[in-house]
N, C-alpha and C positions, 0 to 999 in steps of 0.2 A: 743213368741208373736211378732207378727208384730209391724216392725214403725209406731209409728202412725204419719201419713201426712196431714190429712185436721179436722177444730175442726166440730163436729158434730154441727147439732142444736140447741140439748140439752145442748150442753156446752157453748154457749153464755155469754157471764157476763150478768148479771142483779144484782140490787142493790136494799135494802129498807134501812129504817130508823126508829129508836124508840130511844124515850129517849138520842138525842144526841149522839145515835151513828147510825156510817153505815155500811150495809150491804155489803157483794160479795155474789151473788150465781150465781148458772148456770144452768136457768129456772127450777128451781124447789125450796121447800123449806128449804134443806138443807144449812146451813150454809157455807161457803168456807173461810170466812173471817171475820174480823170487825175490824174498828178504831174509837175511840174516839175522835170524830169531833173538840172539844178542845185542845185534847191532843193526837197528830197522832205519837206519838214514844211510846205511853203506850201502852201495852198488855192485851187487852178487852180479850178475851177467856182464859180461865187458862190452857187449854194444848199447848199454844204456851209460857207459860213461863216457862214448863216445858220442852219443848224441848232445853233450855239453862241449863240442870243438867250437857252438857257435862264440864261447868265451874268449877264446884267441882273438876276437875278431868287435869283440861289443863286449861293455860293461851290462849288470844285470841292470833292469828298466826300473827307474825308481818311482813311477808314476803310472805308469802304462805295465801292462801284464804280462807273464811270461807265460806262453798259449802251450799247452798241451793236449793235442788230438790223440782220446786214443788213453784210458785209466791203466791201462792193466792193475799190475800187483801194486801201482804207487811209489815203483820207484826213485821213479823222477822226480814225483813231488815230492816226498819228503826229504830228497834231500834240498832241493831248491826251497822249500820252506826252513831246513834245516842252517842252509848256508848262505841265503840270497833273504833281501828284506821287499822284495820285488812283491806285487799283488799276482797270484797263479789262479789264472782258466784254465779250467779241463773239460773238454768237452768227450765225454763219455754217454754213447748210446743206450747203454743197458744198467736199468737203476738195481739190478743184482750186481754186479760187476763192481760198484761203488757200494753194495751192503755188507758184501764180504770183503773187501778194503778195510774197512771201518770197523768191523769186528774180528779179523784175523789177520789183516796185514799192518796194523797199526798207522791208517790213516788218523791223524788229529782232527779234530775241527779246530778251525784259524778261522779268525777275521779275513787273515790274506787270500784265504782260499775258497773261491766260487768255483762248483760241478756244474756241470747245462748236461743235464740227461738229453741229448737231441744227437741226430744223425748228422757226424762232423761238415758233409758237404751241405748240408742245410744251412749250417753255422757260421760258414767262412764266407756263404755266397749272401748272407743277412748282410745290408746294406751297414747297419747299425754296428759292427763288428767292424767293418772297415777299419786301420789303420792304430788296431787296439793293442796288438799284441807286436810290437818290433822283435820279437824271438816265437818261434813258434816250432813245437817241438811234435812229428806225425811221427805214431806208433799203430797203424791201425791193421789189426787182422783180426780172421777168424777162426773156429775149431782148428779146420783143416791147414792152417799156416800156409793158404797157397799163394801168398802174393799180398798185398794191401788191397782192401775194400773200396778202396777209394784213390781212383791214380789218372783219373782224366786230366786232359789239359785245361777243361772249364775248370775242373777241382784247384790245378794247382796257381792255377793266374788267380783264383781267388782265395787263398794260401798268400800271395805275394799282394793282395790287397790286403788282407788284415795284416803285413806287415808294415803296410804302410810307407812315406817316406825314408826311410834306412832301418835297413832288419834283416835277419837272417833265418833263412829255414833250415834246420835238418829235419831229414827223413831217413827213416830204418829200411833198406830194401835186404831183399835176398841175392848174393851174388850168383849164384848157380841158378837159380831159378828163372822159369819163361816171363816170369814179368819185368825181370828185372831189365832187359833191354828197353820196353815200352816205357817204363818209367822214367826211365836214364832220359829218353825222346824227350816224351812229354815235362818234365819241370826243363830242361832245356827249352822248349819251345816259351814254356809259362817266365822264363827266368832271361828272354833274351841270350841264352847258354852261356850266362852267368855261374855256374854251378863247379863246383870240385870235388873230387870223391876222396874218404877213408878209405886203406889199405884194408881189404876184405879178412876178420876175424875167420879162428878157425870154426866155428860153428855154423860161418855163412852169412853173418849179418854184416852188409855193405851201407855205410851212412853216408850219407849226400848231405853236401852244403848247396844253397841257393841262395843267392843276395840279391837286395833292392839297395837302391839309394847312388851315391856316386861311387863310379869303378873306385876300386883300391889298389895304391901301387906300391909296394911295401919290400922290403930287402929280407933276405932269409935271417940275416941278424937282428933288424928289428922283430920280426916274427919268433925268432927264437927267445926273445929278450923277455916278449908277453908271455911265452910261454912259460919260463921260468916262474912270473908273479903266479899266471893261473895255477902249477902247480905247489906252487909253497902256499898258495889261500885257498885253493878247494880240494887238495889232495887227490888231483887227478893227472895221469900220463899225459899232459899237456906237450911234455915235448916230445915225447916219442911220435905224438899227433903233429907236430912242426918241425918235426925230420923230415917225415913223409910228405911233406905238403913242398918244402923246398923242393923236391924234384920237379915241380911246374915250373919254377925260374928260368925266365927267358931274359938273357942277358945281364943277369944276376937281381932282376926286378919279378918280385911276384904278382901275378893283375888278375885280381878277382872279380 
């Protein structure tokens, strides 16, 4: 698939409001984002705090970056600049998409935090990138919500190179949706079928893990144990994420 170079139309920011919070979309109905106009480090959609299950599994990187493909409304970053001291890449294609962050979703400027306006598979397949990010966080769609932008198996082997020696990918798919089988394929094929899926939310969004570095063999009570610290330190459904994962236990070992 081509670079993409110029943002269409259709991908415009636009924004609404209900109930104190605000919207992103990109002229159309679909959702691309939200923050809690009170409270802009809180995680209004529940498949973006599920995209932090890679914490069960790694502490945040204290030298090395925590990659986010894919700005939307910022909600990820702020709260990982909010709660994490880690340095955050976001590589976001459309330098609109990062101007209305920055004036309506309460993006900060940080020292920690580096934008790369560049088309994500450009980004992860740059030689220089390699090995930068041990967590890498893919949120990537467009107007029409039909799938992620970017879901080849070149894309994702070089996803699993910028994670370098030990690192963890999630990605946001759609359960119901026709891409969501090709996807599932392809970071399997990219990941060695190293991967394990989130219990599908009811709005449809389905998060996949991907791991690099040496298999993990870990007991549902050590997993549950991490769970408990991630939730009493980041205030996230950490174990309800390590209920569901215990059901892969094969002979009371989990192997990621």
């Amino acid at each position: 698939m081509p670079a993409r170079t110029r943002p269409a139309a259709a991908d415009q920011p636009t924004l609404s409001e209900s109930d104190g919070i605000r919207y992103l979309h990109f002229g159309t109905e679909w959702i691309q984002g939200a923050m809690r106009i009170k409270a802009p480090a809180e995680l209004v959609l529940e498949y973006t705090s599920q995209m932090l299950a890679w914490l069960l599994f790694l502490e945040p990187p204290k030298e090395e970056s925590i990659g986010l493909l894919g700005l939307g409304a910022g909600s990820l970053t702020r709260f990982c600049l909010k709660h994490t001291r880690s340095p955050l890449t976001v590589v976001e294609w459309n330098p609109q998409v990062t101007a209305v962050c920055q004036m309506f979703f309460r993006l900060p400027a940080s020292p920690r935090l580096t934008v790369h306006h560049e088309d994500a598979a450009v980004w992860v397949a740059d030689a220089q990138n390699a090995g930068n990010c041990p967590v890498l966080m893919v949120d990537l769609y467009d107007a029409e919500a039909r799938g992620p932008v970017r879901d080849s198996i070149p894309f994702y082997r070089a996803c699993r190179r910028v994670l370098g020696e030990v690192g963890v990918l999630s990605v946001n798919l759609f359960g119901k949706h026709e891409s969501f089988d090709r996807n599932i394929e392809n970071i399997r094929q990219a990941f060695d079928d190293r991967i394990v899926l989130l219990p599908e939310i009811d709005a449809g969004n389905q998060i996949v893990l991907a791991f690099s570095g040496p298999s993990l063999a870990i007991t549902p009570a050590q997993l549950l144990a991490r769970a408990e610290v991630v939730e009493s330190q980041y205030g996230l459904p950490a174990r309800r994420w390590a209920r569901a994962l215990t059901s892969h236990a094969v002979d009371g070992v989990l192997y990621f």
